[in-house]
gemmi code that builds the backbone of each chain (N, CA, C; Angstrom):
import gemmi

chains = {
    "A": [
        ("UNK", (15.037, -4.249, 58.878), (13.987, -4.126, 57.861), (12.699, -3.681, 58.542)),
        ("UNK", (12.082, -3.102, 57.965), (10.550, -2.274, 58.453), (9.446, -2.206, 57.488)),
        ("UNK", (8.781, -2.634, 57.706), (7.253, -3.145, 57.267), (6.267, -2.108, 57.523)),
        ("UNK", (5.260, -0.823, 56.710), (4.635, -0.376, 57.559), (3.474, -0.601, 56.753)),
        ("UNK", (2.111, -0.624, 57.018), (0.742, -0.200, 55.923), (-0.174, 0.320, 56.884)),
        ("UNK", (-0.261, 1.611, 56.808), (-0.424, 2.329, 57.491), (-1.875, 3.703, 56.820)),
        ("UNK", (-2.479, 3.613, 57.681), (-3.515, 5.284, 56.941), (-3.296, 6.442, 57.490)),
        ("UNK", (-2.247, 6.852, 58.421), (-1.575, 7.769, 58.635), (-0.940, 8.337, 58.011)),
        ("UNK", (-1.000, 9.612, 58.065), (-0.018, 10.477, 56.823), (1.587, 9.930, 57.577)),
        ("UNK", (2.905, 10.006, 56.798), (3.837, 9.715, 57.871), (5.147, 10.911, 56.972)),
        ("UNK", (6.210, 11.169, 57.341), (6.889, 12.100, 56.924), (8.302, 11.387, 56.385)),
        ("UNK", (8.545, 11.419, 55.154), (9.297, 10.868, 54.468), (10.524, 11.213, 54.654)),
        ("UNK", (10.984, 12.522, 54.917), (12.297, 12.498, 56.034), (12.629, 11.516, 57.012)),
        ("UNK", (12.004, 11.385, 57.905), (12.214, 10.858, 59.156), (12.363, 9.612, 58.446)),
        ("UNK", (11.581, 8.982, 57.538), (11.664, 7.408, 57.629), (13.156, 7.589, 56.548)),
        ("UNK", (13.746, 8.196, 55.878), (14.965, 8.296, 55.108), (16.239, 8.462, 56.257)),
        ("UNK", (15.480, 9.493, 57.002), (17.418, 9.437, 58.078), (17.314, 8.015, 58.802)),
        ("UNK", (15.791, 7.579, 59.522), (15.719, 6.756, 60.264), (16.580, 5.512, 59.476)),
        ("UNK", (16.824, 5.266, 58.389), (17.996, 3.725, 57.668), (19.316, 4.270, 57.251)),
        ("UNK", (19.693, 5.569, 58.172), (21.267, 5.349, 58.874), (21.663, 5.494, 60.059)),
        ("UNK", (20.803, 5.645, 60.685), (20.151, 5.937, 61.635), (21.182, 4.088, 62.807)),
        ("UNK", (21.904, 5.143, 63.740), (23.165, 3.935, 64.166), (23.938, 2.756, 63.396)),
        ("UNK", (23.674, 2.667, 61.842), (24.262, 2.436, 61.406), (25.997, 2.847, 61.082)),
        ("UNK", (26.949, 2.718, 61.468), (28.016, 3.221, 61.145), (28.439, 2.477, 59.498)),
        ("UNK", (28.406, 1.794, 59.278), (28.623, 0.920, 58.610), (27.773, 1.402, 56.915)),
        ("UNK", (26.573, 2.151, 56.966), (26.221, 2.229, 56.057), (26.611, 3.426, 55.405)),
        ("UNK", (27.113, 3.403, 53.661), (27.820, 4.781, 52.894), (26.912, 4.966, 52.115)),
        ("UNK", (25.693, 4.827, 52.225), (24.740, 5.202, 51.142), (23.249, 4.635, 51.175)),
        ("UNK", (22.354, 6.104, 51.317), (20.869, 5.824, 51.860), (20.338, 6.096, 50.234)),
        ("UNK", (18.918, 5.549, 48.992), (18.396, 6.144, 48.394), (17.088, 6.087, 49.191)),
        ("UNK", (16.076, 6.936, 48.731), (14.878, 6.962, 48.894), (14.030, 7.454, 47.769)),
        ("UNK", (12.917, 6.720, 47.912), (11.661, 7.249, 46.587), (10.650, 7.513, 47.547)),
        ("UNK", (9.960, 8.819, 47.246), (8.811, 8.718, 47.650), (7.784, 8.893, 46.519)),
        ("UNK", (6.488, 8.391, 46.527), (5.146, 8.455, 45.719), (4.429, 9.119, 46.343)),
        ("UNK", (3.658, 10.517, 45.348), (2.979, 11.343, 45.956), (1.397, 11.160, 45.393)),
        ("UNK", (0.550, 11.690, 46.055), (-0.968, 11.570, 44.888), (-0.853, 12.524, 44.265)),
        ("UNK", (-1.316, 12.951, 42.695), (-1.027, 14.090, 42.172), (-2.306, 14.586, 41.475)),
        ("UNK", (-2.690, 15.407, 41.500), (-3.858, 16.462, 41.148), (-4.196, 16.115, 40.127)),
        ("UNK", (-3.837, 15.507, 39.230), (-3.783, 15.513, 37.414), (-3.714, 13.897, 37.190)),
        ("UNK", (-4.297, 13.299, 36.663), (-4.144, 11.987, 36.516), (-4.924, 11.279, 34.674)),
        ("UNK", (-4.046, 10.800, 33.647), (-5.355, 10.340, 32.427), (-6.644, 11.978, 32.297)),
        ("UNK", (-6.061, 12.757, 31.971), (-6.574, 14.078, 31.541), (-7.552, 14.269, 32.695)),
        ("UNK", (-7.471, 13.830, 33.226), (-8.793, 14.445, 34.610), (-8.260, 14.968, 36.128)),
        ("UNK", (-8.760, 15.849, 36.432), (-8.389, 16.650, 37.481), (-8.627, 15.744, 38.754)),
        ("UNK", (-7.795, 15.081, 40.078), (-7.773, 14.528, 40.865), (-7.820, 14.969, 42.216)),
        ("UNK", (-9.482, 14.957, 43.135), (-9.273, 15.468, 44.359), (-9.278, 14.957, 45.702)),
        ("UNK", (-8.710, 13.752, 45.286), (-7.841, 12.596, 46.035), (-8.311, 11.003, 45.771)),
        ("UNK", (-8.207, 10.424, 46.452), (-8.232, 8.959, 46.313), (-8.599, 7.817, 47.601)),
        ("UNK", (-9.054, 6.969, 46.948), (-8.824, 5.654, 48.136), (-8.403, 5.010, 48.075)),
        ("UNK", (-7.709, 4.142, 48.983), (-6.714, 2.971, 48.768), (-7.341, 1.979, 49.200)),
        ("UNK", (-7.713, 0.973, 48.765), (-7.684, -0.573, 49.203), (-6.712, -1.700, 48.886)),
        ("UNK", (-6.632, -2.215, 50.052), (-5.740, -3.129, 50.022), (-6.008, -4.531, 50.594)),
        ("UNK", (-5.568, -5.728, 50.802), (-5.762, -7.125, 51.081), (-5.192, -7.504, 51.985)),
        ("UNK", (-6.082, -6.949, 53.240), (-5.523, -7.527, 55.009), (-5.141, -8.490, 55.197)),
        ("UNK", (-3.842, -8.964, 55.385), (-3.448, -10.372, 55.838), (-2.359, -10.632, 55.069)),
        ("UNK", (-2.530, -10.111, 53.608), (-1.524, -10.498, 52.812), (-0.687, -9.366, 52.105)),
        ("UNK", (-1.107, -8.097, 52.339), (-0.202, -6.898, 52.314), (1.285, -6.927, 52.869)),
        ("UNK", (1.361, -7.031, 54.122), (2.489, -6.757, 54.513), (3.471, -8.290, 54.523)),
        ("UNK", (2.782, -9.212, 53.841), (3.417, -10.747, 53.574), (4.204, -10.504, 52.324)),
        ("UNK", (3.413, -9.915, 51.466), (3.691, -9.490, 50.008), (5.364, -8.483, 49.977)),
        ("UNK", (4.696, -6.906, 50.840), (5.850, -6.281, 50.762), (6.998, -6.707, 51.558)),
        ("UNK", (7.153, -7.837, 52.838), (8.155, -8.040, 53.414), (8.668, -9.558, 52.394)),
        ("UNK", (8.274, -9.840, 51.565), (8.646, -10.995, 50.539), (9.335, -9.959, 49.410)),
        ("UNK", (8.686, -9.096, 48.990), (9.865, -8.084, 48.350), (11.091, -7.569, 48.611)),
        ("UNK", (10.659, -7.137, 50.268), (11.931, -6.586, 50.450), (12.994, -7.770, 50.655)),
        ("UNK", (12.671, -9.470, 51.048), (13.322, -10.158, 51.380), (14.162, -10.494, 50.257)),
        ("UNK", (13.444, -10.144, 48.891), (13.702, -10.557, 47.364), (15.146, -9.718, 47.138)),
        ("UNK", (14.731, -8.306, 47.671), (15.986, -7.122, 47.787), (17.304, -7.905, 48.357)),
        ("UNK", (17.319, -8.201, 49.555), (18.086, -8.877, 50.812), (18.799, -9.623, 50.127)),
        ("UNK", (18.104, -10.625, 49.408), (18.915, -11.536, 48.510), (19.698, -11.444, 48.139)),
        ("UNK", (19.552, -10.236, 46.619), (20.123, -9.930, 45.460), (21.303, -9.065, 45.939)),
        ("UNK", (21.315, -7.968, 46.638), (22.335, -6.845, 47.011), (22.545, -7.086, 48.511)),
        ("UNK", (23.456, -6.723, 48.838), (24.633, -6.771, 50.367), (23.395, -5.309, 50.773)),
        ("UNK", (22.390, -5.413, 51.088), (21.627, -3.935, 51.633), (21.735, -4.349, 53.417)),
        ("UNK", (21.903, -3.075, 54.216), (22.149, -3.057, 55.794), (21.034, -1.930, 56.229)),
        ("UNK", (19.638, -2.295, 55.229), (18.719, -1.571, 55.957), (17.716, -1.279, 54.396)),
        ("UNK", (16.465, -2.179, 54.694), (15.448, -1.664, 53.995), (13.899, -0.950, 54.802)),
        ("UNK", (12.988, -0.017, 54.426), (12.026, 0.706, 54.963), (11.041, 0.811, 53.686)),
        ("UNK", (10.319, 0.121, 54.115), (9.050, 0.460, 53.425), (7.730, 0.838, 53.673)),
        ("UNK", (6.968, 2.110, 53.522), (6.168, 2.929, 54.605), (4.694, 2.585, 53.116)),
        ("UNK", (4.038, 2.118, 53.448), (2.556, 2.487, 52.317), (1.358, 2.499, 52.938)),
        ("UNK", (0.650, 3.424, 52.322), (-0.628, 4.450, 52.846), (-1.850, 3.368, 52.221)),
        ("UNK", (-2.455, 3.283, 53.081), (-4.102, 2.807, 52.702), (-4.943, 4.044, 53.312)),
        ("UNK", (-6.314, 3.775, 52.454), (-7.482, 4.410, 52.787), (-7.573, 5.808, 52.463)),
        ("UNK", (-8.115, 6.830, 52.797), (-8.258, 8.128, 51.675), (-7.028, 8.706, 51.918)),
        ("UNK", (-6.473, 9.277, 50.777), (-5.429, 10.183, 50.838), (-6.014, 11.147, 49.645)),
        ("UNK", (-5.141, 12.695, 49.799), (-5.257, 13.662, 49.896), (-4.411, 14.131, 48.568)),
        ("UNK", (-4.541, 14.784, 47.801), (-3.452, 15.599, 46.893), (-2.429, 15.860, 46.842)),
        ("UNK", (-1.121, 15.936, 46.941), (-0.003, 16.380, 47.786), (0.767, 15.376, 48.729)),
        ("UNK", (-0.068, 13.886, 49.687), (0.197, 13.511, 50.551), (1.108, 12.559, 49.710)),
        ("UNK", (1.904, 11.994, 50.781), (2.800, 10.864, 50.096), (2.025, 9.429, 50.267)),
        ("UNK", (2.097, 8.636, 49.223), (1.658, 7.571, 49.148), (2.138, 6.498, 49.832)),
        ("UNK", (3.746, 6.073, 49.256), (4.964, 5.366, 49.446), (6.311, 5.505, 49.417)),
        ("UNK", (6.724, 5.264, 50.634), (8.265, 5.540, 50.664), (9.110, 3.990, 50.477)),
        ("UNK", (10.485, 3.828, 49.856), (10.479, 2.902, 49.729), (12.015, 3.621, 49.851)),
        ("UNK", (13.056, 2.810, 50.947), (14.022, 3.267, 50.790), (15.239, 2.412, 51.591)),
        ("UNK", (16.786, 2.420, 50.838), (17.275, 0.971, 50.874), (18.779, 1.794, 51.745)),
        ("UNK", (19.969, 1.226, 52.115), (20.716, 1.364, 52.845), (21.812, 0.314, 52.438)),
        ("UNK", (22.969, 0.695, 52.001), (23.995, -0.040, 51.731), (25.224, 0.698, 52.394)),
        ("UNK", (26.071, -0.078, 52.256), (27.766, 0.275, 52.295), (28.014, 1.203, 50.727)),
        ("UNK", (27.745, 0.750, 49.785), (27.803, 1.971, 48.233), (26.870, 2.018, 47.583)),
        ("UNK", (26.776, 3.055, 47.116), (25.778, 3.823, 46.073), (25.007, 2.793, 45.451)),
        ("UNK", (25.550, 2.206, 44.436), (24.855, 1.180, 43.872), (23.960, 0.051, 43.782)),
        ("UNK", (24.043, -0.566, 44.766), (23.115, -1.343, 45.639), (21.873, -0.481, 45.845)),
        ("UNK", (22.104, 0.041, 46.571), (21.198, 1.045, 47.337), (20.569, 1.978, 45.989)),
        ("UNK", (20.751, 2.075, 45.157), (19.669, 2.680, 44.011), (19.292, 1.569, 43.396)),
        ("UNK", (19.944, 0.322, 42.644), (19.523, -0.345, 42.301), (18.389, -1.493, 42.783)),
        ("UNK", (18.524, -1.600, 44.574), (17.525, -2.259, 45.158), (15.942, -1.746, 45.359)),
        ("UNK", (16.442, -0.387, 45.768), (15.057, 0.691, 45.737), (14.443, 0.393, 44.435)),
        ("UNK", (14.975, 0.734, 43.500), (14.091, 0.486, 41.869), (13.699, -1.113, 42.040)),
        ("UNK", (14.319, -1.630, 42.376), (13.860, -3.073, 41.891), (12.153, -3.253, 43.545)),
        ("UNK", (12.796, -2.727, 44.591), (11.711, -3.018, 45.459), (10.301, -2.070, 45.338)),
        ("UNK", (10.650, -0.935, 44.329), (9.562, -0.058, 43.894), (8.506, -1.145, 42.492)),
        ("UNK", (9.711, -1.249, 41.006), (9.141, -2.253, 40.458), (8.067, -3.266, 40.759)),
        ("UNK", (8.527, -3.920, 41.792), (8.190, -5.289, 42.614), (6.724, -5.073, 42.718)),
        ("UNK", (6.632, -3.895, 43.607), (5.477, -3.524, 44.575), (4.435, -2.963, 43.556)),
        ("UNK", (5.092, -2.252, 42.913), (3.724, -1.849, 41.622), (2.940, -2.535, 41.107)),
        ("UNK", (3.955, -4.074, 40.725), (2.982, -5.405, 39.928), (2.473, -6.175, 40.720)),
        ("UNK", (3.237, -6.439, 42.472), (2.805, -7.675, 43.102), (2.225, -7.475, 44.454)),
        ("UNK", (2.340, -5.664, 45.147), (1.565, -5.823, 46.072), (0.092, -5.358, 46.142)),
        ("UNK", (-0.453, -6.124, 46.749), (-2.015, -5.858, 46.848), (-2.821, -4.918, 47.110)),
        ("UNK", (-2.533, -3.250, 46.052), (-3.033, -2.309, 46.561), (-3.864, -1.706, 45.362)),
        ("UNK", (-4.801, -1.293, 45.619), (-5.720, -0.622, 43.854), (-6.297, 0.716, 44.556)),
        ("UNK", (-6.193, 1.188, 43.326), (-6.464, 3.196, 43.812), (-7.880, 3.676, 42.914)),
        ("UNK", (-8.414, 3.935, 44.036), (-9.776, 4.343, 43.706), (-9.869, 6.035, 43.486)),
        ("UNK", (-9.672, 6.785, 42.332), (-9.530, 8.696, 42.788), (-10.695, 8.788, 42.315)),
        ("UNK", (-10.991, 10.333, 42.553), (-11.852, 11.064, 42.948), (-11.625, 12.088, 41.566)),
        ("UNK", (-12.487, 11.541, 40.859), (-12.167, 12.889, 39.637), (-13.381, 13.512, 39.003)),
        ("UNK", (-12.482, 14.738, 37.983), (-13.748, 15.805, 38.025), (-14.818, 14.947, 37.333)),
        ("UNK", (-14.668, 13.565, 36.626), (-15.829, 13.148, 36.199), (-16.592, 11.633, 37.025)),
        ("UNK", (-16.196, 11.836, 38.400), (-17.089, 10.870, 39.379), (-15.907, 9.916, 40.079)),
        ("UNK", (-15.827, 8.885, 40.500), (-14.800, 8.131, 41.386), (-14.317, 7.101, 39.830)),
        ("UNK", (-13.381, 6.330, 39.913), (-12.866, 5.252, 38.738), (-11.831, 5.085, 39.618)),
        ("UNK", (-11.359, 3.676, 39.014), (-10.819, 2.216, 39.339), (-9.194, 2.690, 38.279)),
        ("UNK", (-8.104, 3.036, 38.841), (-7.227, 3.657, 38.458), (-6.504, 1.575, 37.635)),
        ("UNK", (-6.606, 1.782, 36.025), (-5.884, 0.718, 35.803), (-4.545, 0.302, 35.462)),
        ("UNK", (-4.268, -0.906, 35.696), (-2.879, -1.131, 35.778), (-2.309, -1.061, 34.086)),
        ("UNK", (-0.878, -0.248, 34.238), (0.052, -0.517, 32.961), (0.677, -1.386, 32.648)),
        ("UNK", (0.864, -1.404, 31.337), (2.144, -2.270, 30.600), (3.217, -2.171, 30.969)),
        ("UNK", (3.476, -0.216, 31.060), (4.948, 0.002, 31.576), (5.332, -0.509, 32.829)),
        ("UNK", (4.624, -0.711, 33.670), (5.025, -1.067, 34.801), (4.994, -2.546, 35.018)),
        ("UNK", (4.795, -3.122, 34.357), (4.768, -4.545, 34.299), (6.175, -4.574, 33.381)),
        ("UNK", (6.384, -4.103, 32.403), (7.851, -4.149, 31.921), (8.580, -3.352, 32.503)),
        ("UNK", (8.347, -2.781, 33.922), (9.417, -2.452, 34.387), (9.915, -3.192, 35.532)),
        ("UNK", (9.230, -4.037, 35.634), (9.086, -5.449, 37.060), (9.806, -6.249, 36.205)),
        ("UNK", (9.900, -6.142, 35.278), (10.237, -7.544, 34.553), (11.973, -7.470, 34.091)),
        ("UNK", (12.418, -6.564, 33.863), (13.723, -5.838, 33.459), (14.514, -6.600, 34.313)),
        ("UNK", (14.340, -7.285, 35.827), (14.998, -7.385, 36.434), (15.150, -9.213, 36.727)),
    ],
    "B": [
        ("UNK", (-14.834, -26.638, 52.318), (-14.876, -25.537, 51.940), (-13.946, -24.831, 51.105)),
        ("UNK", (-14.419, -23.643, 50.172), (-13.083, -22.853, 49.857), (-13.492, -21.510, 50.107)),
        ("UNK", (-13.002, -20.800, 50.419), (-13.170, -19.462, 50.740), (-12.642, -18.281, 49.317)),
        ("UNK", (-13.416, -17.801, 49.159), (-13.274, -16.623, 47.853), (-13.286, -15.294, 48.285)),
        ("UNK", (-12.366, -14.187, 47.968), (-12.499, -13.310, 48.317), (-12.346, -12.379, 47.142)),
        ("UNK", (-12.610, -11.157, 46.758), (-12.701, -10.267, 45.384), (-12.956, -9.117, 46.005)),
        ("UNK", (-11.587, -8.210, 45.200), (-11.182, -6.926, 45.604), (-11.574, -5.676, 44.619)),
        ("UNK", (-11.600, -4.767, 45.296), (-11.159, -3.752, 44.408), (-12.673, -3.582, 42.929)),
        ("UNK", (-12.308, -3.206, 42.046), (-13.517, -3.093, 41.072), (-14.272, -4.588, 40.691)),
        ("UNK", (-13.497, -5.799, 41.285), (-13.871, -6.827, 41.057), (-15.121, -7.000, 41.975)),
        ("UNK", (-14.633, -6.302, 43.495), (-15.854, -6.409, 44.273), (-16.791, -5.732, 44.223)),
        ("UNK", (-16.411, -4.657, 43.549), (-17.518, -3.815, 43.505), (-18.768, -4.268, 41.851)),
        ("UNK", (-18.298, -4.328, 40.983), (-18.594, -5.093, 39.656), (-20.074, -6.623, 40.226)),
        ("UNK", (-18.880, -7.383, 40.742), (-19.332, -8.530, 41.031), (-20.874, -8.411, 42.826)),
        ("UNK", (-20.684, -7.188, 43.422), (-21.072, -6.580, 44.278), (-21.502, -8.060, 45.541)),
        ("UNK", (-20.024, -8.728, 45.657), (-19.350, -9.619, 46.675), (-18.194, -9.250, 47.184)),
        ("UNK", (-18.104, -9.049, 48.673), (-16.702, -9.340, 49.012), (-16.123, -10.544, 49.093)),
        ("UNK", (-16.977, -11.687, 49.504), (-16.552, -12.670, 50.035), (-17.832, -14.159, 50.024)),
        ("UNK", (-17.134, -15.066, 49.719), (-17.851, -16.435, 49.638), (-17.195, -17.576, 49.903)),
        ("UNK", (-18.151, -18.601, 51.169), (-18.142, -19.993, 50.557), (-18.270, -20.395, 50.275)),
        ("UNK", (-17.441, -21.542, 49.270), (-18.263, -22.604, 48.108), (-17.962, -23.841, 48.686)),
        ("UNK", (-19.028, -25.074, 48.703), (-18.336, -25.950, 48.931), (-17.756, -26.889, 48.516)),
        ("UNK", (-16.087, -27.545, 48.866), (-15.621, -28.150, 48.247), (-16.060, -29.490, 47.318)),
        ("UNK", (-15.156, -28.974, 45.696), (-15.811, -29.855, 45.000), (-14.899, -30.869, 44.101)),
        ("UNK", (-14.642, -32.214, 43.987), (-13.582, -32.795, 43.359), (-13.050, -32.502, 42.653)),
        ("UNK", (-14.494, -31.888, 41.394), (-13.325, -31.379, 40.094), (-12.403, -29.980, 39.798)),
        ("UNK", (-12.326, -29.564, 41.649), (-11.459, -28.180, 41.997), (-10.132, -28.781, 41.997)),
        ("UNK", (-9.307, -29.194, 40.700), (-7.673, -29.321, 41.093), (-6.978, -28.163, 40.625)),
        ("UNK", (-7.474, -26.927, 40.533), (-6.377, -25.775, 40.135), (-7.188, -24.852, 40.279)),
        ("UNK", (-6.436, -23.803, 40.640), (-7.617, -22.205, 40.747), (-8.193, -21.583, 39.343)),
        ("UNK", (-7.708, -22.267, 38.328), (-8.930, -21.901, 36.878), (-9.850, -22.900, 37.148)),
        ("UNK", (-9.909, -24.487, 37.596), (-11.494, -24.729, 38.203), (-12.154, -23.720, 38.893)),
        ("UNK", (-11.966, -23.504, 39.361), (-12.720, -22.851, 40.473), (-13.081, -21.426, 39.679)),
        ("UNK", (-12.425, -20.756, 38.810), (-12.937, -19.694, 38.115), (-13.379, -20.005, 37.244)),
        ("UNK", (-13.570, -21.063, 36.147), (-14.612, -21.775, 35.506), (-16.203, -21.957, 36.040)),
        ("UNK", (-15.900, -22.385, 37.326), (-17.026, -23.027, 38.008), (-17.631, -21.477, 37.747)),
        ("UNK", (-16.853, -20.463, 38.473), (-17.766, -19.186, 39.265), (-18.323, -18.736, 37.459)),
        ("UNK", (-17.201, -18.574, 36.683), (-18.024, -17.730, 35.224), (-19.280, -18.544, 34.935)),
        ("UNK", (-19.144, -19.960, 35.069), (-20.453, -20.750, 34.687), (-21.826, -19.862, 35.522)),
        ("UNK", (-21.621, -18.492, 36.139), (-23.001, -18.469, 36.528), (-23.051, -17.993, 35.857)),
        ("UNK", (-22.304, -16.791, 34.349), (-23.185, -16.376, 33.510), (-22.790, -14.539, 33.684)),
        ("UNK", (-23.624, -13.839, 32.493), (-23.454, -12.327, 33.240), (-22.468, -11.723, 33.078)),
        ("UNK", (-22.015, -10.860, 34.465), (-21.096, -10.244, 35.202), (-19.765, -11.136, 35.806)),
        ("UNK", (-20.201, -12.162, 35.908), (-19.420, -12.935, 36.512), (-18.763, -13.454, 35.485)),
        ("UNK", (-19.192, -14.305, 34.689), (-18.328, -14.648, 32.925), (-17.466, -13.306, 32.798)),
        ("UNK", (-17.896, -12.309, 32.753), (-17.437, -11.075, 32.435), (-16.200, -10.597, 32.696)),
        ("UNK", (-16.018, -10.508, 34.457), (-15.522, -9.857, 35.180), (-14.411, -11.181, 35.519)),
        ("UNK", (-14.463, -12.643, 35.696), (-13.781, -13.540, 35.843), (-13.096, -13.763, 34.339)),
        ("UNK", (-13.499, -13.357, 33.566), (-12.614, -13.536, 32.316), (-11.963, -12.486, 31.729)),
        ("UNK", (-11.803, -11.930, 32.040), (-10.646, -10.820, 32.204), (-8.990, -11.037, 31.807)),
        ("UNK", (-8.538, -10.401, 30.798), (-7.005, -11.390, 30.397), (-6.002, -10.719, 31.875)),
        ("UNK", (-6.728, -9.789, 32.032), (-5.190, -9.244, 32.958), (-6.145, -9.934, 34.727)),
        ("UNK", (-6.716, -10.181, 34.688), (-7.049, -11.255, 35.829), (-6.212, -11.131, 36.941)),
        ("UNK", (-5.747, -11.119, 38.426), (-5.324, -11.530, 39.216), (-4.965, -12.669, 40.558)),
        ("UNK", (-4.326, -13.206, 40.534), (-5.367, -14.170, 41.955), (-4.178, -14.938, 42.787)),
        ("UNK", (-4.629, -15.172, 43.722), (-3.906, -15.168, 45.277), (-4.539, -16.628, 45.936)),
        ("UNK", (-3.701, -17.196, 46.241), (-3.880, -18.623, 46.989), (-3.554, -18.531, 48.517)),
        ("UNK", (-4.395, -18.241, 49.449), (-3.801, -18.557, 50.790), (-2.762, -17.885, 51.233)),
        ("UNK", (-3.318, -16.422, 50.519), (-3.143, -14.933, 50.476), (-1.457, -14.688, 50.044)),
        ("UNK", (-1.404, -15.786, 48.736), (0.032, -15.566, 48.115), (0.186, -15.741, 47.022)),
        ("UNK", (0.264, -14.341, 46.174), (0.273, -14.421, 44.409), (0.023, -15.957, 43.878)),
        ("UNK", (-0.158, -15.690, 42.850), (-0.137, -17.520, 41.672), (-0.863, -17.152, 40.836)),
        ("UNK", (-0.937, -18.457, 40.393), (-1.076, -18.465, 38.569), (-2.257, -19.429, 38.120)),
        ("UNK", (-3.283, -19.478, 37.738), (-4.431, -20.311, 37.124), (-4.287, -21.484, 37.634)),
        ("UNK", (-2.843, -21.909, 36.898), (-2.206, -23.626, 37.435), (-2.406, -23.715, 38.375)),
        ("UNK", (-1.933, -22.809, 39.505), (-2.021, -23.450, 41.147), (-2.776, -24.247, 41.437)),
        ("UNK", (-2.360, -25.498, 42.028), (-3.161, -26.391, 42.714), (-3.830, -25.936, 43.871)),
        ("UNK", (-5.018, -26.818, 43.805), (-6.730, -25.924, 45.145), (-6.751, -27.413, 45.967)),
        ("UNK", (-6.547, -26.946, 46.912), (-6.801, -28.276, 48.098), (-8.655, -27.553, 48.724)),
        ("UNK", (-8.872, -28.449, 49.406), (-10.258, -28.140, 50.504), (-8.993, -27.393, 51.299)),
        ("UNK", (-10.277, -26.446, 52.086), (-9.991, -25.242, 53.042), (-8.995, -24.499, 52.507)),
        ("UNK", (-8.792, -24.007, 51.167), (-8.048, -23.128, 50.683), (-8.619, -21.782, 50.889)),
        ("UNK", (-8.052, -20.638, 50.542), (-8.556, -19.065, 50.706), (-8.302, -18.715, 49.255)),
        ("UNK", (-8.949, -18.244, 47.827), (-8.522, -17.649, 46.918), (-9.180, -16.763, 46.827)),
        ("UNK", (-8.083, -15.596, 46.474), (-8.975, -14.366, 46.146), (-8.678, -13.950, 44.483)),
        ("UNK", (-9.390, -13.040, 43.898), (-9.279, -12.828, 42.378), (-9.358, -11.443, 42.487)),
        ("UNK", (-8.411, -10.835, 42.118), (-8.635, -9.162, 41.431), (-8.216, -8.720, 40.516)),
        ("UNK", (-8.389, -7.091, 40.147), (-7.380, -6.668, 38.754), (-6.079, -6.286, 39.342)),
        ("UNK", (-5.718, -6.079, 38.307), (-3.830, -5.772, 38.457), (-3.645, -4.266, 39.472)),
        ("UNK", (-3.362, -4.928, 39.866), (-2.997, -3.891, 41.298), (-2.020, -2.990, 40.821)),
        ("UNK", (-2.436, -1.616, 41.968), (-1.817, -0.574, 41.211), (-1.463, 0.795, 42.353)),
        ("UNK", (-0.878, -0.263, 43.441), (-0.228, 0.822, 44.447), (1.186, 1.750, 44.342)),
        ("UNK", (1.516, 1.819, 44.861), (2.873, 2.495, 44.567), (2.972, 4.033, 44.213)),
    ],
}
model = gemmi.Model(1)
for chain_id, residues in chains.items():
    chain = gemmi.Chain(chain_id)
    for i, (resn, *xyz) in enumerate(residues, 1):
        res = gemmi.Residue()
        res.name, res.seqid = resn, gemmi.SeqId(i, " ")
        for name, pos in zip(("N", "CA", "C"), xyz):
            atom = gemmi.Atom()
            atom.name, atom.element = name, gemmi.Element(name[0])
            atom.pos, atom.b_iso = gemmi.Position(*pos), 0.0
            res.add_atom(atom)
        chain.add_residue(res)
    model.add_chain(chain)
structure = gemmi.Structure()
structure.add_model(model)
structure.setup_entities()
């Protein structure tokens, strides 16, 4: 399992081969990545800031992924998330799981993506054509944490 | 002591990162303690009464109920929205 919170851009390939990576054992990698996107609530986006809650960030996402561990037979979770300014285009979060079959391994990713939307400690500050704003949290994504 | 911390538009709103208060008997749950803080009035009534509210005990999710010992850490924000 891998923990990262990081303000480095990082390359979402590498962290996807890296969880089969000497595994023999594993028949199935998914991966999600989250990108920042130009367009956000009708306003044009020319990037963002991330803040997040030192100390208890990476307590939060390695309690998720442990939540994963639980539920599904997974032989490899990676979770990569970006603080501090990011860029248009850049990837936000990679979140990506490793099983013996398919199923697990899509179904844990969604559930450790879910998770992290409602419970880890991150809020997005963008940059739009009408001044900086406090990006707020959805319903949908709170009923999509909850599904599970 | 208890230590308070406020993130995100909360800190900026409330224009605090961080406070000590000192410990007080009638703190047995972290809605004391956000009672106490709205009692100043304002921004703070405002911004602490919030339905979608957030808050963290000794930098680990919870719920109003949570019980508040002395030398606790709580922090309060809005609904987080990484991912």
């Amino acid at each position: 399992m891998s923990i990262q919170v990081s303000a480095e851009v990082f390359d979402p390939g590498k962290a996807l081969n890296a969880l089969q990576d000497k595994h023999t054992g594993v028949g199935a990698v998914v991966g999600f990545v989250g990108y920042v996107r130009d367009f956000n609530d009708g306003r044009e986006v020319g990037g963002m800031f991330l803040e997040h809650f030192p100390g208890m960030t990476e307590k939060a996402l390695a309690k998720i992924a442990q939540q994963a561990h639980e539920r599904w037979p997974l032989l490899n979770v990676n979770i990569i998330h970006r603080i501090g300014r990011l860029e248009p285009g850049e990837p936000i979060v990679f979140v990506g799981t490793a099983s013996a079959h398919r199923q697990a391994a899509f179904d844990a990713c969604a559930f450790i993506m879910d998770y992290l939307k409602t419970q880890a400690p991150f809020w997005k500050k963008e940059d739009t054509s009408d001044g900086p704003r406090w990006v707020e949290g959805r319903d949908s994504d709170r009923d999509a944490a909850e599904r599970w | 002591m208890i230590q308070v911390q406020y993130f995100a538009r909360y800190r900026e709103a409330l224009q605090c990162d961080s406070e000590s208060l000192d410990w007080q008997v009638g703190f047995t749950c972290v809605n004391d303690l956000r009672t106490h803080l709205m009692a100043r009035g304002g921004i703070w009534a405002q911004v602490l009464g919030e339905r979608n509210l957030m808050c963290a005990r000794n930098q680990e999710l919870c719920g109003l109920e949570e019980p508040l010992m002395d030398s606790d850490e709580v922090a309060f924000f809005p609904t987080v929205t990484g991912g």
